[in-house]
PDB file of N, CA, C and O in Angstrom:
ATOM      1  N   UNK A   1     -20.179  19.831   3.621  1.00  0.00           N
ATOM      2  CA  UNK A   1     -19.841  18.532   3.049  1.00  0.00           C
ATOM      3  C   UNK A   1     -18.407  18.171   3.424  1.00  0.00           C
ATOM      4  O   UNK A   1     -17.306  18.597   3.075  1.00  0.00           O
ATOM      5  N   UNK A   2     -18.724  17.463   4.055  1.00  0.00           N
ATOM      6  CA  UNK A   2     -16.619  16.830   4.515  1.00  0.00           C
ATOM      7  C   UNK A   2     -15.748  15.927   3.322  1.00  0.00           C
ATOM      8  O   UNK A   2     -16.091  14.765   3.103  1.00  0.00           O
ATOM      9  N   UNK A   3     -14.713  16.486   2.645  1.00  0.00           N
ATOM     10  CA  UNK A   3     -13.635  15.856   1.649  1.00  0.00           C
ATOM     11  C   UNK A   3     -13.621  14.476   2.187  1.00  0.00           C
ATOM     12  O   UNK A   3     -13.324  14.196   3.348  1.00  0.00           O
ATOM     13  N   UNK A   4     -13.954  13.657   1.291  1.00  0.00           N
ATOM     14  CA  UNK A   4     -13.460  12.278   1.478  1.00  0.00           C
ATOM     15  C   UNK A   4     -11.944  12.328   1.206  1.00  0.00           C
ATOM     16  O   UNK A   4     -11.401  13.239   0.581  1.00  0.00           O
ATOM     17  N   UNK A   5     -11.168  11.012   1.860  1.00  0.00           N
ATOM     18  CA  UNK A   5      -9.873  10.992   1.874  1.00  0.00           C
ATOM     19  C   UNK A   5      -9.728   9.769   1.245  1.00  0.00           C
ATOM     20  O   UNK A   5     -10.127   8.721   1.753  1.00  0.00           O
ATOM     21  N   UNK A   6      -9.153   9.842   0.115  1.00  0.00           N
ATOM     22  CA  UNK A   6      -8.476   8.484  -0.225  1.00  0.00           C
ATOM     23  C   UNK A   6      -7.053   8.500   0.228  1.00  0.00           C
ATOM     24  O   UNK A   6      -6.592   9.490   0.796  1.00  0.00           O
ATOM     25  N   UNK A   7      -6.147   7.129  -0.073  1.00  0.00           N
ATOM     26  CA  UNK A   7      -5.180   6.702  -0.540  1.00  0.00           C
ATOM     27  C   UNK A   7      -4.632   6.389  -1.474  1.00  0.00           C
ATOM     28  O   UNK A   7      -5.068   5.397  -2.057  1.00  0.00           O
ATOM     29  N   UNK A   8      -3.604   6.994  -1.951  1.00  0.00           N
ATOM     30  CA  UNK A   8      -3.077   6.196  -3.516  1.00  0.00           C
ATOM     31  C   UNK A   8      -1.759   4.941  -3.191  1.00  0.00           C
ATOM     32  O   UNK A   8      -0.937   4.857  -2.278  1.00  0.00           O
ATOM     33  N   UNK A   9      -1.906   4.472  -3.846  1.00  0.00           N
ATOM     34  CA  UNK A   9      -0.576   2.908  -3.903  1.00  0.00           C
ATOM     35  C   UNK A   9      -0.246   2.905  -5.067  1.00  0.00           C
ATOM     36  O   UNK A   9      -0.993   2.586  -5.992  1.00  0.00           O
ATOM     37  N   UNK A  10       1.072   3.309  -5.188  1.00  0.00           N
ATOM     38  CA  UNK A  10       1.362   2.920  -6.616  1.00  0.00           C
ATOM     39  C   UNK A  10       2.180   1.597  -6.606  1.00  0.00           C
ATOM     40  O   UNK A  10       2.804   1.345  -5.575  1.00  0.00           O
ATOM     41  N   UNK A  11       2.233   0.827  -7.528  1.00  0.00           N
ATOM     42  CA  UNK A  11       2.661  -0.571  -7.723  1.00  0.00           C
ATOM     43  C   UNK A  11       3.999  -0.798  -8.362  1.00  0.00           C
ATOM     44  O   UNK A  11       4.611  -1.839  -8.603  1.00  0.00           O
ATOM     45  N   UNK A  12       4.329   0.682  -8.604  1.00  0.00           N
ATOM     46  CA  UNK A  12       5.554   0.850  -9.312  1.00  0.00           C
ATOM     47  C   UNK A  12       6.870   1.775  -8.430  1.00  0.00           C
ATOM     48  O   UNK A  12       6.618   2.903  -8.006  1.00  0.00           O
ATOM     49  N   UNK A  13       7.938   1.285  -8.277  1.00  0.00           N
ATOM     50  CA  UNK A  13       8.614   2.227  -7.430  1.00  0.00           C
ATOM     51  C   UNK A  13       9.207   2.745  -8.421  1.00  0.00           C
ATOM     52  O   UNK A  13       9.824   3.694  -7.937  1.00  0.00           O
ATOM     53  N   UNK A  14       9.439   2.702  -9.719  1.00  0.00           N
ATOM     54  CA  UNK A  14      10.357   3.840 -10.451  1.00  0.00           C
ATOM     55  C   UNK A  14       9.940   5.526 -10.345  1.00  0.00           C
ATOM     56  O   UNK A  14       9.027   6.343 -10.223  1.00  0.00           O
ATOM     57  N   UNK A  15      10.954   5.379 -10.450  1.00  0.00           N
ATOM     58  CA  UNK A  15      11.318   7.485 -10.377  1.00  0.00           C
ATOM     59  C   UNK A  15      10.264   7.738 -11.407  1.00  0.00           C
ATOM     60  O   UNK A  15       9.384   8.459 -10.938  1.00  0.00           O
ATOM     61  N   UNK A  16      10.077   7.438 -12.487  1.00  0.00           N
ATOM     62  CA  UNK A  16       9.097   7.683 -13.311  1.00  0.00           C
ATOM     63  C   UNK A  16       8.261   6.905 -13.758  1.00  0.00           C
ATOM     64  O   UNK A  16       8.383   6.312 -14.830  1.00  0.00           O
ATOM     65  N   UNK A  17       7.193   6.802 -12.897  1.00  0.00           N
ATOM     66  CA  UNK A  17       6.504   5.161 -12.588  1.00  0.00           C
ATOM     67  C   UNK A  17       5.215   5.712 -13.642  1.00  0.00           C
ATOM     68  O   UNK A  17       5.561   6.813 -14.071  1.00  0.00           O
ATOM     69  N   UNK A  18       4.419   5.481 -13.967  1.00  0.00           N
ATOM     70  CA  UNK A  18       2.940   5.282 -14.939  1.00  0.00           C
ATOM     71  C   UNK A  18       2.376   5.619 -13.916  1.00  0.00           C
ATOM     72  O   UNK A  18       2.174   6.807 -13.665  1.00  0.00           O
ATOM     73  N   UNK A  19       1.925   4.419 -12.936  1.00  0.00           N
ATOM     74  CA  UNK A  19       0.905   4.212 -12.510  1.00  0.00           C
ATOM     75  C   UNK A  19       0.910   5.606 -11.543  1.00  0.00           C
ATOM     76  O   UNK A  19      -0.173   6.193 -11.538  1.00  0.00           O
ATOM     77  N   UNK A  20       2.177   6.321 -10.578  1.00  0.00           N
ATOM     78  CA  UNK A  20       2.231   7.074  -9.814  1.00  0.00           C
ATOM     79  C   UNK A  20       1.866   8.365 -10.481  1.00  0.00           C
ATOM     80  O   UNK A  20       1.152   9.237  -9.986  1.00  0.00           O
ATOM     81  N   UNK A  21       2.578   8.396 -11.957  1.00  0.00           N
ATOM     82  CA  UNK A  21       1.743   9.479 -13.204  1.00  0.00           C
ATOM     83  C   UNK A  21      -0.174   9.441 -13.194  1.00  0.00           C
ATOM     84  O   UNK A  21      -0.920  10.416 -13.107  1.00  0.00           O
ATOM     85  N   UNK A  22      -0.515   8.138 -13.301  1.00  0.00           N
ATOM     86  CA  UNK A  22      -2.173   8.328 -12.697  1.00  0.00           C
ATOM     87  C   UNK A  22      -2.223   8.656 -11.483  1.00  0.00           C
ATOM     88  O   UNK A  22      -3.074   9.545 -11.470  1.00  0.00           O
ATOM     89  N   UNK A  23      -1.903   8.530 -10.574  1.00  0.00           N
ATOM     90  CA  UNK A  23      -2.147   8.772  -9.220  1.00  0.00           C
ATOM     91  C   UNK A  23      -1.842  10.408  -8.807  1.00  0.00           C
ATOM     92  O   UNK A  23      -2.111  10.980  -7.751  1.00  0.00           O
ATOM     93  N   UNK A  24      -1.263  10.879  -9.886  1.00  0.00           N
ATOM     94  CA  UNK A  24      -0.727  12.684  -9.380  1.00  0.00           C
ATOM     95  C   UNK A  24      -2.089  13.348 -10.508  1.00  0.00           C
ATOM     96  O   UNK A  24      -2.608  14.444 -10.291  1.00  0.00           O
ATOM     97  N   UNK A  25      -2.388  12.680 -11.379  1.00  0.00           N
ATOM     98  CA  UNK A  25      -3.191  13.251 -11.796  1.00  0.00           C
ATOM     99  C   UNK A  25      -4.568  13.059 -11.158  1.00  0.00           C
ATOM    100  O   UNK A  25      -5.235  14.066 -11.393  1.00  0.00           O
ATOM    101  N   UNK A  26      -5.270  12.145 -10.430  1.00  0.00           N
ATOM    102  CA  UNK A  26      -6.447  12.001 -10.288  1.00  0.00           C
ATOM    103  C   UNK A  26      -6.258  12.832  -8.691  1.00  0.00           C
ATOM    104  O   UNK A  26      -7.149  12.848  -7.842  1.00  0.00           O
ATOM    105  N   UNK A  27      -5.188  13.350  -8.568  1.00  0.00           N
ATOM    106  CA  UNK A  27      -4.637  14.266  -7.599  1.00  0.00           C
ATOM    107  C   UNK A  27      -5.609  15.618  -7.676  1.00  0.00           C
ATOM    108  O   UNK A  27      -6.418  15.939  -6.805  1.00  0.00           O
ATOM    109  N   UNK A  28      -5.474  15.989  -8.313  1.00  0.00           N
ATOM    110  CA  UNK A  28      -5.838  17.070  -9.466  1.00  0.00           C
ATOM    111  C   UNK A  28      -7.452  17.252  -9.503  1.00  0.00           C
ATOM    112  O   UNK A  28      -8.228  18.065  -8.999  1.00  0.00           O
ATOM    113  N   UNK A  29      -7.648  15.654 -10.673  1.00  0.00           N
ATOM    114  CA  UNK A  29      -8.962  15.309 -11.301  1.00  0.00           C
ATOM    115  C   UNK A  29      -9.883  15.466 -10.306  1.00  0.00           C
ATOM    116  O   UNK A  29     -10.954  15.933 -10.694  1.00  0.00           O
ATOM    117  N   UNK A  30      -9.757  15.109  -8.618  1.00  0.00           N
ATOM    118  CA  UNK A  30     -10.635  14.945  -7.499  1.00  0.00           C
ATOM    119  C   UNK A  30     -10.640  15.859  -6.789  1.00  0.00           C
ATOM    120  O   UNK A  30     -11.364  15.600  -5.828  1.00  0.00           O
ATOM    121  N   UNK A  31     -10.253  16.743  -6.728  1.00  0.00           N
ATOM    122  CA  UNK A  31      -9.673  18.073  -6.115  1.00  0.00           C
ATOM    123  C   UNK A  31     -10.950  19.173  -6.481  1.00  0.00           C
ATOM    124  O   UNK A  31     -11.119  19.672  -7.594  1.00  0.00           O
ATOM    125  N   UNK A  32     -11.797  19.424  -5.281  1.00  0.00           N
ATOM    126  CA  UNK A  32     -11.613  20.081  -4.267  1.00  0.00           C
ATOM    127  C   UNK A  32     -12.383  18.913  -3.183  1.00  0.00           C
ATOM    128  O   UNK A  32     -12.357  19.056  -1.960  1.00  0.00           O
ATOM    129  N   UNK A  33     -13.187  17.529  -4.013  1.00  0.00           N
ATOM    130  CA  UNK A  33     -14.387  16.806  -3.312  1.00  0.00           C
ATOM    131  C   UNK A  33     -13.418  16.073  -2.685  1.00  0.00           C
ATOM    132  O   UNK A  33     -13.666  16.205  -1.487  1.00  0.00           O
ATOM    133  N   UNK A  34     -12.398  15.334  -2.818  1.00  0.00           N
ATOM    134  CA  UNK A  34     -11.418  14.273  -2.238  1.00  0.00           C
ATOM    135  C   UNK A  34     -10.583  15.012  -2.300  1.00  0.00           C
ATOM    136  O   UNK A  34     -10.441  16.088  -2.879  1.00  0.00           O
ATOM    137  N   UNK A  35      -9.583  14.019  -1.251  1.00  0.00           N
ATOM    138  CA  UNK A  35      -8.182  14.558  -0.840  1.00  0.00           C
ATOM    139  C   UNK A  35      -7.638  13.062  -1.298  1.00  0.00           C
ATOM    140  O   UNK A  35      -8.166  11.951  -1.345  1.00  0.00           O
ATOM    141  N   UNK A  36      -6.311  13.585  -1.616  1.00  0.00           N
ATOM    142  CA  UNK A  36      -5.343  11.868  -2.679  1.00  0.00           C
ATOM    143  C   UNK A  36      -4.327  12.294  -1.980  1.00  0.00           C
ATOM    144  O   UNK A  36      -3.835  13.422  -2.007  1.00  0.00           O
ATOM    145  N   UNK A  37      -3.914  11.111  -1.157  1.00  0.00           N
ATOM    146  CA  UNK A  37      -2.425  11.306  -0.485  1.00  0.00           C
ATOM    147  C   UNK A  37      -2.065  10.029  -0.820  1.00  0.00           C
ATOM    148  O   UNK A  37      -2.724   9.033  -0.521  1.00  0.00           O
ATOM    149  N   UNK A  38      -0.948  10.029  -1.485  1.00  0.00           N
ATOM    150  CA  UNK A  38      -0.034   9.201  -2.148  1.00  0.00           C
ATOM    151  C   UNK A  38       1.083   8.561  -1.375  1.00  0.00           C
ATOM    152  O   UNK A  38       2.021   9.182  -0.875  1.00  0.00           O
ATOM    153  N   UNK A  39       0.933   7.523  -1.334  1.00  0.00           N
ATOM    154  CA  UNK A  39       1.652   6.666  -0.002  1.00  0.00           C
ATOM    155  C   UNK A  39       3.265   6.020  -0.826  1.00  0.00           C
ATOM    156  O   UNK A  39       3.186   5.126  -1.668  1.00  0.00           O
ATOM    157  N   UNK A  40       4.132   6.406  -0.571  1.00  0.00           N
ATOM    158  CA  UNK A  40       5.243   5.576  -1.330  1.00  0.00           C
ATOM    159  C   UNK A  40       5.468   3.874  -0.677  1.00  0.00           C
ATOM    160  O   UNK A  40       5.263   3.645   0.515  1.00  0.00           O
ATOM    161  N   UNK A  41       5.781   3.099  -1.370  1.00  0.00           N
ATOM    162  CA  UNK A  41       5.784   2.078  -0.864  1.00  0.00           C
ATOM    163  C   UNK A  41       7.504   1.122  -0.788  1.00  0.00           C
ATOM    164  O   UNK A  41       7.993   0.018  -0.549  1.00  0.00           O
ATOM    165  N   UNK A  42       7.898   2.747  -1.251  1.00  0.00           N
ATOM    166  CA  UNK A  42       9.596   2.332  -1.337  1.00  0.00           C
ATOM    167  C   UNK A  42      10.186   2.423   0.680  1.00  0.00           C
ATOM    168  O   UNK A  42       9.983   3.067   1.709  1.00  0.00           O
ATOM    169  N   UNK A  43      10.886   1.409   0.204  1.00  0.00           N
ATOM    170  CA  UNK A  43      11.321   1.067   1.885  1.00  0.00           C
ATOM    171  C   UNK A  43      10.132   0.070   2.309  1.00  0.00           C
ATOM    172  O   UNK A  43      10.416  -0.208   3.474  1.00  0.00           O
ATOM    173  N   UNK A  44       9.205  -0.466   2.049  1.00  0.00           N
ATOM    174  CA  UNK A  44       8.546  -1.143   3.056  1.00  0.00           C
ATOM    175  C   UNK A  44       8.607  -2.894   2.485  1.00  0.00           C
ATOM    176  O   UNK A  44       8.127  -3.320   1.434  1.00  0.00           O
ATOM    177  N   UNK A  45       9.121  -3.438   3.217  1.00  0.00           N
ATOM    178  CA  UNK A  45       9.593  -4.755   3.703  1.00  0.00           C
ATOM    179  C   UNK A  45       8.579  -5.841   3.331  1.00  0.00           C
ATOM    180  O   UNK A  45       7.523  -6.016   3.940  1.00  0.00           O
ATOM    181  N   UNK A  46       8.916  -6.424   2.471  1.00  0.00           N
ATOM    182  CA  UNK A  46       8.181  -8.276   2.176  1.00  0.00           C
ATOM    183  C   UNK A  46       7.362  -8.570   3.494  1.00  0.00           C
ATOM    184  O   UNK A  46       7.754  -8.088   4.557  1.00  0.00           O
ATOM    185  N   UNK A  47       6.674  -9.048   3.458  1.00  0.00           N
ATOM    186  CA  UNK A  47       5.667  -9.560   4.405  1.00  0.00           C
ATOM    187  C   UNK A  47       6.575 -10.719   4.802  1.00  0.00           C
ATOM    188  O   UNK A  47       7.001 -11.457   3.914  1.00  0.00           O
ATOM    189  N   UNK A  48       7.009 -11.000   6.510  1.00  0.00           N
ATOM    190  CA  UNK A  48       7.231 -11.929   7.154  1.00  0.00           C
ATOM    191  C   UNK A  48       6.481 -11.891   8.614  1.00  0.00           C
ATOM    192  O   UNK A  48       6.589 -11.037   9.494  1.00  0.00           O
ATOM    193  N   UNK A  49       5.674 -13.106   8.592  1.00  0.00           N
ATOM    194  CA  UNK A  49       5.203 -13.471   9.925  1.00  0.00           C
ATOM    195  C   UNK A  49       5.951 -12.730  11.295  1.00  0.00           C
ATOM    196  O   UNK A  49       5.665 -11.787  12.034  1.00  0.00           O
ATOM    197  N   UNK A  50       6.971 -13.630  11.199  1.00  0.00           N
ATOM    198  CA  UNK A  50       7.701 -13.207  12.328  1.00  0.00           C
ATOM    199  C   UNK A  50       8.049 -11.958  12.604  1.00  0.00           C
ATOM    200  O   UNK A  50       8.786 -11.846  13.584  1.00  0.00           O
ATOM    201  N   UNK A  51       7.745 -10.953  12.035  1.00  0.00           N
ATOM    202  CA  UNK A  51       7.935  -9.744  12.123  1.00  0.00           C
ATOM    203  C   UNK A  51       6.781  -9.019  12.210  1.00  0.00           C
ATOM    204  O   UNK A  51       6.967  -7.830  12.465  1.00  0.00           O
ATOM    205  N   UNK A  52       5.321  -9.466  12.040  1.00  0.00           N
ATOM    206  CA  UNK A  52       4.629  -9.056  12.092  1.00  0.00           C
ATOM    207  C   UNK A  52       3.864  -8.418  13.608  1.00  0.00           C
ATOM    208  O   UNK A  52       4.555  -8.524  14.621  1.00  0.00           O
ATOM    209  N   UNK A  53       2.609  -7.837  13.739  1.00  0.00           N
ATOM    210  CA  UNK A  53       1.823  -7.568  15.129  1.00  0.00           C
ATOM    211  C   UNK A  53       2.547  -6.697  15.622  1.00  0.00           C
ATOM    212  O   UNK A  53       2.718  -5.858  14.738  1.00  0.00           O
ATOM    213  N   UNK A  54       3.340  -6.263  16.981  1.00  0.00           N
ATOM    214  CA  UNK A  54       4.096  -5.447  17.853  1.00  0.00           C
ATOM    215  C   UNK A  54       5.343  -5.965  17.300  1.00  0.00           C
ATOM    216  O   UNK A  54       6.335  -5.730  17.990  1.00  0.00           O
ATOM    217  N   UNK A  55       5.520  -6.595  16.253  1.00  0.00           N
ATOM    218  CA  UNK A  55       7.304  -6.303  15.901  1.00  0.00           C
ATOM    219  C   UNK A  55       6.947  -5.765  14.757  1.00  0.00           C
ATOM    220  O   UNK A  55       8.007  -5.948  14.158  1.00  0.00           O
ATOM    221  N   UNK A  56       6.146  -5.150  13.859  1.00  0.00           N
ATOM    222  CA  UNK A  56       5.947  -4.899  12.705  1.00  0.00           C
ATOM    223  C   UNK A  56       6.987  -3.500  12.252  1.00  0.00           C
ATOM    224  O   UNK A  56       6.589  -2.461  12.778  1.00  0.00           O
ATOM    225  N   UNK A  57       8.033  -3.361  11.513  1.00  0.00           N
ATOM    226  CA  UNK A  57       8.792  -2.156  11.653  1.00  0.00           C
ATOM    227  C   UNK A  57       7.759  -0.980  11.184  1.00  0.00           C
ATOM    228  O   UNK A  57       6.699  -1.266  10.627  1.00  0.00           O
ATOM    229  N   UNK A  58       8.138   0.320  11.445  1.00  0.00           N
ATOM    230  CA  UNK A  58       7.934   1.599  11.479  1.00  0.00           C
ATOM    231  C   UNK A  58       7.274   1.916  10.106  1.00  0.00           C
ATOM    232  O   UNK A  58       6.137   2.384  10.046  1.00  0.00           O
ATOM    233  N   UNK A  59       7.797   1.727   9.339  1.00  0.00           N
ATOM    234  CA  UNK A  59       6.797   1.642   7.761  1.00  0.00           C
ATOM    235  C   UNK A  59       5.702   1.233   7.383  1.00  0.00           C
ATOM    236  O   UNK A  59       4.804   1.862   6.825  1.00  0.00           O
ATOM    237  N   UNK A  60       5.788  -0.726   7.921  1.00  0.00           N
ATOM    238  CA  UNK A  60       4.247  -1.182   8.211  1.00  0.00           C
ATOM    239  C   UNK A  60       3.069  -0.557   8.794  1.00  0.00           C
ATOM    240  O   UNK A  60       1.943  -0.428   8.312  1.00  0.00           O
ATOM    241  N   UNK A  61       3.701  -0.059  10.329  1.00  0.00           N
ATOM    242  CA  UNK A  61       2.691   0.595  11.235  1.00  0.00           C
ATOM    243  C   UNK A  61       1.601   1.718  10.317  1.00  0.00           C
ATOM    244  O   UNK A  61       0.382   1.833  10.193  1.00  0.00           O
ATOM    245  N   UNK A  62       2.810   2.423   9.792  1.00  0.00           N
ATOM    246  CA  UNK A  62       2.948   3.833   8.952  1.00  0.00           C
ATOM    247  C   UNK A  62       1.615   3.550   7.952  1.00  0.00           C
ATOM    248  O   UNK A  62       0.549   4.164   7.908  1.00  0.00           O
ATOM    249  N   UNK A  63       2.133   2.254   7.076  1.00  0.00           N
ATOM    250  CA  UNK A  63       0.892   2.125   5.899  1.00  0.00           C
ATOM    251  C   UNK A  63      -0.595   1.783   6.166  1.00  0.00           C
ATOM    252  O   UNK A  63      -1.540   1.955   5.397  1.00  0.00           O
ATOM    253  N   UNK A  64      -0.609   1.089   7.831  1.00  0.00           N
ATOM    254  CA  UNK A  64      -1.652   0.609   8.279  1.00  0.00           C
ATOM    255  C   UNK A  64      -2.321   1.587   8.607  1.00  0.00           C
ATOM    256  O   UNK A  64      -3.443   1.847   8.172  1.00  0.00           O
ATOM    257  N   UNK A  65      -1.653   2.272   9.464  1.00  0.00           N
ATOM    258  CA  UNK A  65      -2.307   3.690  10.315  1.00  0.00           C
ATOM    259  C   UNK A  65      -3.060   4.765   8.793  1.00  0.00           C
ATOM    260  O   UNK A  65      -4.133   5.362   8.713  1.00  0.00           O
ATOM    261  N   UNK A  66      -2.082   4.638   7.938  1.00  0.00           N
ATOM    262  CA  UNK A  66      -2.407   5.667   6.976  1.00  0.00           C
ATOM    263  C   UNK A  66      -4.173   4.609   5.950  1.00  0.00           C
ATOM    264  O   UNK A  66      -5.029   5.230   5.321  1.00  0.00           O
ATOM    265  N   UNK A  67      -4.171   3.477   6.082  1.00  0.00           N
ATOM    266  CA  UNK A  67      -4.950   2.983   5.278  1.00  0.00           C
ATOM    267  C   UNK A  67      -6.284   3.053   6.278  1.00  0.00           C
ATOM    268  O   UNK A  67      -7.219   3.503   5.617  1.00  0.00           O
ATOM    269  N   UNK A  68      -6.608   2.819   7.376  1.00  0.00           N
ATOM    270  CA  UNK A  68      -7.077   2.902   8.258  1.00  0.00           C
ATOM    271  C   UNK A  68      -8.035   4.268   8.878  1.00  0.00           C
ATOM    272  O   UNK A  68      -9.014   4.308   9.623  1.00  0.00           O
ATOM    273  N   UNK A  69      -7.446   5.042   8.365  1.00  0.00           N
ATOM    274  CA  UNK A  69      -7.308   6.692   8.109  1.00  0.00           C
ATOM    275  C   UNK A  69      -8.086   6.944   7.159  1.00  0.00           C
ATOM    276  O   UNK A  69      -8.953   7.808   7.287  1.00  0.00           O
ATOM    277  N   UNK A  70      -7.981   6.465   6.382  1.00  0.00           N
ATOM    278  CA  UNK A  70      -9.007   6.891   5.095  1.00  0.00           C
ATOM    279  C   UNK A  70     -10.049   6.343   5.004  1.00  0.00           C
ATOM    280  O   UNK A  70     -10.412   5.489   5.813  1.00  0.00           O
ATOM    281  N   UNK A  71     -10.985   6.858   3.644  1.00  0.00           N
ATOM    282  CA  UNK A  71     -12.349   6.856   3.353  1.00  0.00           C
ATOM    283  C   UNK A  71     -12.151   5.410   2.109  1.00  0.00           C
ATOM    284  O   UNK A  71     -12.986   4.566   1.785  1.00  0.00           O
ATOM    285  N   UNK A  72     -10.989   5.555   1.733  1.00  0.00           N
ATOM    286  CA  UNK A  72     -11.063   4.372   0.631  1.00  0.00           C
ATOM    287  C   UNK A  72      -9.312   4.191   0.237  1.00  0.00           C
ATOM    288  O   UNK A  72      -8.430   4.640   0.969  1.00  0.00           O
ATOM    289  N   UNK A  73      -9.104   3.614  -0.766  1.00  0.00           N
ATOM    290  CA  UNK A  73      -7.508   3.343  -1.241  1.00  0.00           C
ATOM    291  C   UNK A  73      -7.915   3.060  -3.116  1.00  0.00           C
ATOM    292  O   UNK A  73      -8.668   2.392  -3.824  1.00  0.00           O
ATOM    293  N   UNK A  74      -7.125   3.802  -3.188  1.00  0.00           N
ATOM    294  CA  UNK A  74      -6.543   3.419  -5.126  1.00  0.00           C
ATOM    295  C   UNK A  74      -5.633   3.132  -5.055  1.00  0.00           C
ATOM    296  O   UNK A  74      -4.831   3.818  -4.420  1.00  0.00           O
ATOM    297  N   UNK A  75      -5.273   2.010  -5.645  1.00  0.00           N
ATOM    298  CA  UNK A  75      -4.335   1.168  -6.182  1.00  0.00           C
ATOM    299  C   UNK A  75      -3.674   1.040  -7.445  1.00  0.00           C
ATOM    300  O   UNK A  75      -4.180   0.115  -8.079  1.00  0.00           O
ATOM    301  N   UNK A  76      -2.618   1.678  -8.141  1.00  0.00           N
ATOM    302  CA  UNK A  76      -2.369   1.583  -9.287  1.00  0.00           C
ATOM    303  C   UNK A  76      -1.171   0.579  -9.409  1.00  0.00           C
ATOM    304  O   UNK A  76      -0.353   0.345  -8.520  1.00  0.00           O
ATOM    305  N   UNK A  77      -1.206   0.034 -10.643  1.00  0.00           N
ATOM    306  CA  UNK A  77      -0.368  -0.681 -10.717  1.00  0.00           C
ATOM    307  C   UNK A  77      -0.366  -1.114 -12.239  1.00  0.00           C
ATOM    308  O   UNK A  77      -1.395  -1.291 -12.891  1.00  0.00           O
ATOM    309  N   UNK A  78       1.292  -1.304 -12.860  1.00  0.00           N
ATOM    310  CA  UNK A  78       1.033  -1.520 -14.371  1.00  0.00           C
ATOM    311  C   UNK A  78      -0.210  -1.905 -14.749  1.00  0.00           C
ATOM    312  O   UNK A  78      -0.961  -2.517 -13.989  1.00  0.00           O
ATOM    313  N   UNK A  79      -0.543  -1.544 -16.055  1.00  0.00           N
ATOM    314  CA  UNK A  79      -1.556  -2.100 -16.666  1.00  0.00           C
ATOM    315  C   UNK A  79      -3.068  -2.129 -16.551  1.00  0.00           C
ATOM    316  O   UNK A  79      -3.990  -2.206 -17.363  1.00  0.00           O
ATOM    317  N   UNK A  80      -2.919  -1.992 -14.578  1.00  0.00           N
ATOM    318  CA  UNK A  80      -4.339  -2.049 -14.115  1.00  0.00           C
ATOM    319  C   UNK A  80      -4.304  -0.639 -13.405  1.00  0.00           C
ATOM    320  O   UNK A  80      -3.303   0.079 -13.404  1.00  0.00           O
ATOM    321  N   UNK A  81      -5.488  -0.323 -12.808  1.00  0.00           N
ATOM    322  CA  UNK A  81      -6.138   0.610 -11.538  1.00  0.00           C
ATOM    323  C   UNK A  81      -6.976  -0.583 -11.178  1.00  0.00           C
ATOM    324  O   UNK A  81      -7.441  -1.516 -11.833  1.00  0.00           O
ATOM    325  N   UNK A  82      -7.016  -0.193  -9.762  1.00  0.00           N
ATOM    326  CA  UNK A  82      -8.187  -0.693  -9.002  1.00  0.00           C
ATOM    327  C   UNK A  82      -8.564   0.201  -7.533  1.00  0.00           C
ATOM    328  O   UNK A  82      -7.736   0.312  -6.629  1.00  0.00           O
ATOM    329  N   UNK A  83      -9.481   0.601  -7.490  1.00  0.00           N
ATOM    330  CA  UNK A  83     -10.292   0.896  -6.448  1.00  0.00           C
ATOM    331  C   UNK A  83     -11.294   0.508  -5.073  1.00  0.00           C
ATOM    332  O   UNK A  83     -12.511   0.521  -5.261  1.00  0.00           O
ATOM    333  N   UNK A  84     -10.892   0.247  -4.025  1.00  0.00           N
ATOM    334  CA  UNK A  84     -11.305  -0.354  -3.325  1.00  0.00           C
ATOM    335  C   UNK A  84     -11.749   0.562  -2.144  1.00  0.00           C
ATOM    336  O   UNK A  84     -11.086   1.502  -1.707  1.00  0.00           O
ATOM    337  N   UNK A  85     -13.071   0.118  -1.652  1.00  0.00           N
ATOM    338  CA  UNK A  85     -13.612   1.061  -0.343  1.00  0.00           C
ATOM    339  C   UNK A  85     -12.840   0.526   0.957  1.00  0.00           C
ATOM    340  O   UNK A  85     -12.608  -0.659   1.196  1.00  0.00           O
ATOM    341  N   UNK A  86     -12.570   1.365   1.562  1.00  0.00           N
ATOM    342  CA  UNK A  86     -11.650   1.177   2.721  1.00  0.00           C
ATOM    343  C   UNK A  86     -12.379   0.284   3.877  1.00  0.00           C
ATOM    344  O   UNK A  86     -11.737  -0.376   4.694  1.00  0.00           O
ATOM    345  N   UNK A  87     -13.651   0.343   3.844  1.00  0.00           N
ATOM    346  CA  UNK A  87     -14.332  -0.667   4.945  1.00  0.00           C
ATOM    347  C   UNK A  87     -14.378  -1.774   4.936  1.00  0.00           C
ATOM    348  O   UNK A  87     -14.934  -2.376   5.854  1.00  0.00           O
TER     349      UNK A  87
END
């Protein structure tokens, strides 16, 4: 049976974020059937056009390649979770 791979996003950049607190635990909770690799989203840049496609900086590439990569993405973020299939 091959480990599905998610992604985690947390919606919170604090040092002691909630949502990244769900995301280390379902770390855990999914463990040994999934793999949870937790994507920081500190450093990565507002969405501008003009920067986008082959100028996209090194971080963008980074989150694309890494979302792209996986079997699905969790999304946490105050208040909510959400789960979405990567296809």
């Amino acid at each position: 049976m091959t480990q599905l791979r998610l992604l985690g996003l947390s919606g919170s950049l604090r040092r002691a974020s909630n949502s990244t607190a769900v995301l280390r635990g379902l770390q855990d909770a999914l463990a040994p059937k999934a793999a949870l690799d937790i994507f920081s989203l500190h450093g990565l840049p507002l969405y501008n056009e003009d920067d986008d496609g082959e100028h996209a900086p090194e971080s963008v590439r980074a989150l694309r390649s890494a979302i792209e990569t996986s079997d699905g993405v969790i999304m946490a973020r105050p208040s909510t979770i959400t789960a979405c299939p990567a296809s």
